[in-house]
C-alpha positions as CSV (number, residue, x, y, z in Angstrom):
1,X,0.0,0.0,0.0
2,X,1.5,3.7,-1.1
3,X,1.1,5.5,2.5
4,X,3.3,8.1,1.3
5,X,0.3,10.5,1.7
6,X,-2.3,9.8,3.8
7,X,-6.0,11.0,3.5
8,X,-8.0,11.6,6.4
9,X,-11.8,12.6,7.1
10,X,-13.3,14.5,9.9
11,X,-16.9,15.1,8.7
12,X,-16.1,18.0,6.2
13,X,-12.9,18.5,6.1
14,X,-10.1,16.4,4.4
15,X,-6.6,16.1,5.5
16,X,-3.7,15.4,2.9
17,X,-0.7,14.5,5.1
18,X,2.9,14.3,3.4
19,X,3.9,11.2,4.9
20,X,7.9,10.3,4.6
21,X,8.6,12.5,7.4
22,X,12.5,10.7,8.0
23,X,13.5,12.2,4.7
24,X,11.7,15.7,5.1
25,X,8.7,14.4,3.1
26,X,10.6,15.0,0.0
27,X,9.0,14.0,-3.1
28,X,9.6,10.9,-4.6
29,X,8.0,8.8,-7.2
30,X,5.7,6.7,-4.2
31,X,5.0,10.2,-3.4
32,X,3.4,11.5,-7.0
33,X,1.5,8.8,-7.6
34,X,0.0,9.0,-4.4
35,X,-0.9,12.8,-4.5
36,X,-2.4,12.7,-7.9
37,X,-5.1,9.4,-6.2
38,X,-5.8,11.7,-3.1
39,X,-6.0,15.1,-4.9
40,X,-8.2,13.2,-7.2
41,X,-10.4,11.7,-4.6
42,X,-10.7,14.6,-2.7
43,X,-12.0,16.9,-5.8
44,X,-15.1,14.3,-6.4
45,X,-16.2,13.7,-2.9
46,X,-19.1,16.4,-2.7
47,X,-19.3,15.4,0.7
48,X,-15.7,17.5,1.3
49,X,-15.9,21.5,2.2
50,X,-12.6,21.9,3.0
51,X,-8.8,20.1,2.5
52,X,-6.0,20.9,4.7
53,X,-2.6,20.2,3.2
54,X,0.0,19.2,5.9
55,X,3.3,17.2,6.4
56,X,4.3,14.7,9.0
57,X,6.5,15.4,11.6
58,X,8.5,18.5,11.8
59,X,8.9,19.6,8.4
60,X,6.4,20.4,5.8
61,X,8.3,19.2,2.5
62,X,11.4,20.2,1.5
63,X,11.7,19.6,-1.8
64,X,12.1,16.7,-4.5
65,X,14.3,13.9,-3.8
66,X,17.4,14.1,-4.8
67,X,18.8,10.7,-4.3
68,X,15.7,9.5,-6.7
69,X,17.3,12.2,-8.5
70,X,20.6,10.6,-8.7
71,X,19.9,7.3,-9.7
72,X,18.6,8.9,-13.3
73,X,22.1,10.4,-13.6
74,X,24.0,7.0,-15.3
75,X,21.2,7.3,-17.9
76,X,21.9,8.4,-21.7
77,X,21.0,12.5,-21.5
78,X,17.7,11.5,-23.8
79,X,16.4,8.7,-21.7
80,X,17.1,10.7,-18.5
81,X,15.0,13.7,-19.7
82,X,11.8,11.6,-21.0
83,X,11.7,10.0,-17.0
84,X,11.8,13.9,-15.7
85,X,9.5,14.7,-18.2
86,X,6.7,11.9,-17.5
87,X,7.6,12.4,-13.5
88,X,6.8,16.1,-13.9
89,X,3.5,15.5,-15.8
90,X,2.4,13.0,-13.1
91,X,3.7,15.7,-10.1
92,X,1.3,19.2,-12.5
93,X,-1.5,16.4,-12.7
94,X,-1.9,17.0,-8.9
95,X,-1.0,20.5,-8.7
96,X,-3.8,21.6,-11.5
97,X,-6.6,19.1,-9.1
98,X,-5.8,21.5,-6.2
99,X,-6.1,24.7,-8.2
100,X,-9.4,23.6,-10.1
101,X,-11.1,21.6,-7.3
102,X,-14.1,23.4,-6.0
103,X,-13.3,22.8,-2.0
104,X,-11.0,25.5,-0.9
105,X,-7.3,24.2,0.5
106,X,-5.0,25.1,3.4
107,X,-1.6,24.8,3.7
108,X,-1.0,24.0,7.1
109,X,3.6,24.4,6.9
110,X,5.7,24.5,9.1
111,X,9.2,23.5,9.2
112,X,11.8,23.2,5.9
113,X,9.0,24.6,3.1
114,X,11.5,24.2,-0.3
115,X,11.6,23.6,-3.9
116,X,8.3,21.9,-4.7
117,X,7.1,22.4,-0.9
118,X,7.0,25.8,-2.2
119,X,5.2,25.2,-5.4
120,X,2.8,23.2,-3.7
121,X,2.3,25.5,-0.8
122,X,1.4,27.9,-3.3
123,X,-1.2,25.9,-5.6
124,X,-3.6,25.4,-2.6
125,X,-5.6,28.8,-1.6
126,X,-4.3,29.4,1.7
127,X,-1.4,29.4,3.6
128,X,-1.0,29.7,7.6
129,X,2.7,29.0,8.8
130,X,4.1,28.1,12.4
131,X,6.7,30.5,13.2
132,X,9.1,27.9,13.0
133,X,8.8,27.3,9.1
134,X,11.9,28.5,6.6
135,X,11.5,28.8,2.7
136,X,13.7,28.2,0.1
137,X,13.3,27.9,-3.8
138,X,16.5,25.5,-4.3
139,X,16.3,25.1,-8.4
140,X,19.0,27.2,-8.9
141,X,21.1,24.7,-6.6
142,X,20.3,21.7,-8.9
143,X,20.8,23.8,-11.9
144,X,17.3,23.4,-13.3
145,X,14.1,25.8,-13.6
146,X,11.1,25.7,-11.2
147,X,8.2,22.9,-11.6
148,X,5.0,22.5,-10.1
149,X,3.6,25.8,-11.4
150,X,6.4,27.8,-9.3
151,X,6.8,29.8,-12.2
152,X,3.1,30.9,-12.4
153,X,1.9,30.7,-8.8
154,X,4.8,32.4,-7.2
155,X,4.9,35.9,-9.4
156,X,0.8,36.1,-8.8
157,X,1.2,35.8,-5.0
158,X,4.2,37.8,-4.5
159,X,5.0,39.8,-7.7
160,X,7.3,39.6,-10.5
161,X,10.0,41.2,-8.8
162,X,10.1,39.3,-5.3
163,X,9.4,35.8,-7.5
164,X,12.4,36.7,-9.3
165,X,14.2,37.6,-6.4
166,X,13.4,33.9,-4.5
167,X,14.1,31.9,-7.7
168,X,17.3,33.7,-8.7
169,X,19.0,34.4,-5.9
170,X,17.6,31.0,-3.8
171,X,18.5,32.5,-0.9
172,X,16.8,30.9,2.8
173,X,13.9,33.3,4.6
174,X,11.8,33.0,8.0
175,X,8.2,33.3,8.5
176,X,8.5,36.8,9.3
177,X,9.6,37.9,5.8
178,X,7.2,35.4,4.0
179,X,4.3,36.9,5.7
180,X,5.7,40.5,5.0
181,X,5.4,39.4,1.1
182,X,2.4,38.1,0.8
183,X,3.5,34.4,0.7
184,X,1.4,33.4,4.1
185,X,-1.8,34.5,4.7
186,X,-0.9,34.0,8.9
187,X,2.1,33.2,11.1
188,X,1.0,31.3,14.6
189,X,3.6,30.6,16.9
190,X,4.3,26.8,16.8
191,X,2.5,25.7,19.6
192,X,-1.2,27.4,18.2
193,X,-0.5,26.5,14.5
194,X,-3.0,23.8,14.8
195,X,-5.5,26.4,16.7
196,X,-5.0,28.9,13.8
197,X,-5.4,26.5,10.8
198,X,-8.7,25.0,12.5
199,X,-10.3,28.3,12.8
200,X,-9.9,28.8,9.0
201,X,-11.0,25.9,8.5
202,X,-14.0,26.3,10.6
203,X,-14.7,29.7,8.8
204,X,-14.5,28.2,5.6
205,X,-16.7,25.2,6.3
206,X,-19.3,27.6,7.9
207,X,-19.6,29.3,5.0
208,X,-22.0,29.2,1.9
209,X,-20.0,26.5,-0.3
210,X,-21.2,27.3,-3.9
211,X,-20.5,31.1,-2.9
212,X,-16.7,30.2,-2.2
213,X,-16.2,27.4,-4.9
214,X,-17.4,30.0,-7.2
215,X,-15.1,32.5,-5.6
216,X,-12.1,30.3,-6.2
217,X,-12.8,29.7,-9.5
218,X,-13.2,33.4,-10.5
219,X,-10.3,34.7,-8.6
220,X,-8.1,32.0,-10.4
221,X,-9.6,32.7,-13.6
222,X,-9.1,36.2,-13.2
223,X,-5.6,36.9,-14.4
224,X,-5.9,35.1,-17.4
225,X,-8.9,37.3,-18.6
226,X,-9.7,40.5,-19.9
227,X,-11.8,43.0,-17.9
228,X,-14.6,42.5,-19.8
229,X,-14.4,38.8,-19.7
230,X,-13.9,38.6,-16.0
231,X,-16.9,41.2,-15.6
232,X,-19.4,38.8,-17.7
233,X,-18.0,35.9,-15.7
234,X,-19.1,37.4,-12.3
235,X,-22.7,38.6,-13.3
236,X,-23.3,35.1,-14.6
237,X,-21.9,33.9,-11.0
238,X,-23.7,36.1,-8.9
239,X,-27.3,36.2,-11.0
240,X,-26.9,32.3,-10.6
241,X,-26.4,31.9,-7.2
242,X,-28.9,34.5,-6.0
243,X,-31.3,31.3,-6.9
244,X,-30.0,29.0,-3.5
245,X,-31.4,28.6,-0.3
246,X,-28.0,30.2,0.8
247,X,-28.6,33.6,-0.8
248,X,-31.7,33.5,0.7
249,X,-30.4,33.2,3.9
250,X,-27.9,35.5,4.1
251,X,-30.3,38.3,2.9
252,X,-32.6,37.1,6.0
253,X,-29.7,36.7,8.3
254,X,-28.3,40.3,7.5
255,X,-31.7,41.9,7.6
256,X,-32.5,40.1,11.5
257,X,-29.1,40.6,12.5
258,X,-27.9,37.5,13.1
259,X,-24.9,35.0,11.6
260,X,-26.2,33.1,8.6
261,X,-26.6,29.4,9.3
262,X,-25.6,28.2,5.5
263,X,-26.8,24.6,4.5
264,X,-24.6,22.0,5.4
């Protein structure tokens, strides 16, 4: 059995736990395979409001495996670059489920968060980080180019010019500085990380589902849209969900004065 990520459910929420914590839950091929199944299973349970991404023991995920890495090296230059190329399709397989799923995700990080820690950090919608947690790109230390959709994720979160600045330079920062840029919604101290990511995710789950899968997909769709694109895209939202039970509500609710109790 490939426990190299586990699934859990509590009622509405999923957890995704990274689950090779003696090696830093780096990725390895165990690893992909077993992200695209959950990410996958996780995106057609209707039954799900919320996934929380998290890794086992004290690191979050630092990165692919580089002695998986290794072991491609003896290969003809041809032969090793079809194996990265079919890994890599397998690893953005699971990245685009996150980003496209309608449940809203968490990163829950705390330790090492590096390389494709990073890239997968940034596909889910949140991010809340102990105080403890560190972040690296490391690419540029392997000689290659970002994967995972580091390329596009990081540059829309942070900017052009701090992306640039992370993946060029590939220099180490704390909590403290990714919160100042924008790449962590929240730093808890270590102790109350657990504290903090529950009461997003109790927010979240509270809240009118449609509404926020239909904020999701909007926000994400945003930046690859012209204005007037984007515009038609939310009046089609908006008209259609004023015809739930949870629009309803709300209207009520806000009119009595009183916090909307959404359908479950």
């Amino acid at each position: 059995m490939n426990d190299s990520v586990l699934l859990a459910r509590e009622g509405p929420v999923a957890t995704l736990t990274l689950n090779r914590p003696a090696a830093l839950n780096v990725l390895d091929l165990a690893m992909v395979d077993a992200l695209v199944e959950r990410t996958a299973e996780v995106a057609a349970d209707p039954t799900t409001r919320v996934l929380v991404v998290r890794g086992a023991g004290k690191h979050f995920m630092a990165g692919g495996d580089i002695r998986t890495f290794a072991r491609s090296l003896p290969s003809p230059p041809e032969e090793r670059r079809r194996e990265f190329a079919h890994l890599l399709e397998r690893v953005h397989t699971a990245v685009e489920t996150l980003a496209r799923m309608p449940q809203p995700v968490v990163a829950r990080v705390h330790g090492a968060v590096a390389g494709f820690g990073m890239s997968l950090m940034n596909a889910c919608d949140l991010a809340i980080a102990s105080d403890d947690a560190y972040f690296a790109a490391g690419y540029r230390q392997l000689g290659v180019t970002p994967d995972g959709g580091g390329t596009w994720s990081l540059p829309r979160v942070v900017g052009q010019r701090r992306a640039l600045e992370i993946l060029l330079l590939g220099g180490r920062f704390d909590a403290a500085r990714a919160l100042a840029i924008g790449l962590v919604n929240r730093v808890a101290p270590a102790a109350e990380l657990d504290a903090a990511v529950d009461a997003t995710v109790r927010t979240l789950v509270d809240g009118p589902r449609d509404a926020l899968a239909g904020t999701k997909r909007l926000v994400r769709a945003s930046l690859g849209r012209p204005l007037s694109e984007q515009l038609a895209a939310e009046a089609a939202s908006f008209s259609r969900l004023t015809m739930a039970d949870d629009f309803v509500e709300g209207v009520n609710a806000f009119l009595e004065k009183r916090p909307p109790r959404f359908r479950v």
